[in-house]
C-alpha positions as CSV (number, residue, x, y, z in Angstrom):
1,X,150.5,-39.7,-41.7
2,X,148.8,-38.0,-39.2
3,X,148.2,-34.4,-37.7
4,X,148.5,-34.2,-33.8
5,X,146.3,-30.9,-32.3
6,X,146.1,-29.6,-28.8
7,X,142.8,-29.6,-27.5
8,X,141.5,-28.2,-24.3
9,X,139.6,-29.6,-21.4
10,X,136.4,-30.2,-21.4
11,X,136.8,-31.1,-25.1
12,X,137.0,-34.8,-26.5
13,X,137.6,-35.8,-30.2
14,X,137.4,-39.4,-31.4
15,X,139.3,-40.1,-34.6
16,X,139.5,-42.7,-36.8
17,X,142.7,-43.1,-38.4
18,X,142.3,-46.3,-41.2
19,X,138.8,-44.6,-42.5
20,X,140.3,-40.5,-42.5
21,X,137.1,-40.0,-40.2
22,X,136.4,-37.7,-37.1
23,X,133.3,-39.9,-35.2
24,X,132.5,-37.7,-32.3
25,X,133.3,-34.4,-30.9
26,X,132.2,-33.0,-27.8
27,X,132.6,-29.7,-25.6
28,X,132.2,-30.8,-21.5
29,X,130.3,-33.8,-22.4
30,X,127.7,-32.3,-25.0
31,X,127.7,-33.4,-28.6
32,X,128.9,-30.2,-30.9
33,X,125.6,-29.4,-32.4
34,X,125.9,-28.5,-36.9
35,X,123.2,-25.4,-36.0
36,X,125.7,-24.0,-33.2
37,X,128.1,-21.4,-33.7
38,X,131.8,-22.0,-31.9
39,X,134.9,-19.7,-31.5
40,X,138.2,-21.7,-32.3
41,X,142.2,-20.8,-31.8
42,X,145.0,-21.2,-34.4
43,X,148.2,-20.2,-35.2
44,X,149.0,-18.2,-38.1
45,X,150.2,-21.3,-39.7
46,X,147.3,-23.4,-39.7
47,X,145.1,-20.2,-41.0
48,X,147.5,-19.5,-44.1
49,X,147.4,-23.2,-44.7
50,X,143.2,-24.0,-43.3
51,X,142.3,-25.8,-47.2
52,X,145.1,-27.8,-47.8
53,X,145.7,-29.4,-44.5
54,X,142.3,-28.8,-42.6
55,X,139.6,-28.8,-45.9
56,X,138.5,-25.7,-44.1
57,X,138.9,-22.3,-46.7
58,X,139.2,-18.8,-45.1
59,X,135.5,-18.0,-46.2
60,X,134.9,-20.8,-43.8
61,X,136.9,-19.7,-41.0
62,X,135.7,-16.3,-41.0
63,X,131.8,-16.5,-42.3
64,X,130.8,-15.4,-39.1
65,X,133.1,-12.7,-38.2
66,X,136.9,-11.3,-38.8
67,X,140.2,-13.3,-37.6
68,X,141.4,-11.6,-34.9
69,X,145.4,-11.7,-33.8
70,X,145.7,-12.4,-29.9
71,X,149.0,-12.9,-29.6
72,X,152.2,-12.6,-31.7
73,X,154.9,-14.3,-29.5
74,X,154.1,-18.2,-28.3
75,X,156.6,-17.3,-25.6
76,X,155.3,-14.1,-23.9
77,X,151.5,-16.2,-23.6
78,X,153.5,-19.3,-22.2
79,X,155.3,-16.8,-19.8
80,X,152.6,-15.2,-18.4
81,X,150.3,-18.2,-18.2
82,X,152.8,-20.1,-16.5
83,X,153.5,-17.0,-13.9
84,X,149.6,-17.0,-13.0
85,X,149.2,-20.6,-12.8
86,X,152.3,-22.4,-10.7
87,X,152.7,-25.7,-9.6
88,X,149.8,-27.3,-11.7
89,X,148.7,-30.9,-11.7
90,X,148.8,-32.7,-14.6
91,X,147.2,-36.0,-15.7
92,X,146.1,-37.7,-19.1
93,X,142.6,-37.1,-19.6
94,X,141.8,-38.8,-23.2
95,X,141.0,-35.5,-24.9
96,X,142.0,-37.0,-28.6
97,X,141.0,-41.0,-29.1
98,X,142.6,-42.5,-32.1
99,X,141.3,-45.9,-33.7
């Protein structure tokens, strides 16, 4: 089975399915470095659930700093994103690769 996530521009992930394997990730062409420190989004779903679906424990998600609560309605982001940014162009850019 697998897990299908978002992923921004700028941002490519290269998966391998058969070996359960993430081979490369990048941020605007530049290898994410193990020493570097990076600040990610998640719903409130994915948090509560982090170690059994991700292998990532809430000591790991927040080692750095607090979990902070942007937004509590999916709809009233999408509304006002989508009222600031009209008629956008689209096209597939190969953010997630799947072997």
């Amino acid at each position: 089975m697998s897990i299908f996530f978002q992923v921004n521009q700028g941002i490519k992930a290269v998966y391998n399915d058969a070996l359960h394997s993430l081979e490369s990730l990048s941020i605007k062409e530049q290898a994410v470095q193990d020493n570097q420190h990076y600040t990610i989004c998640m719903d409130g779903y994915r948090y509560q659930n982090s170690a059994q679906n991700l292998g990532i424990t809430h000591a790991e998600l927040t080692k750095l700093a607090d979990p902070k609560v942007i937004a509590t309605n999916y709809q009233d982001v999408l509304e006002e994103y989508l009222s600031h940014h009209q008629n956008l162009n689209s096209h597939i850019e190969g953010r997630l690769v799947y072997k």
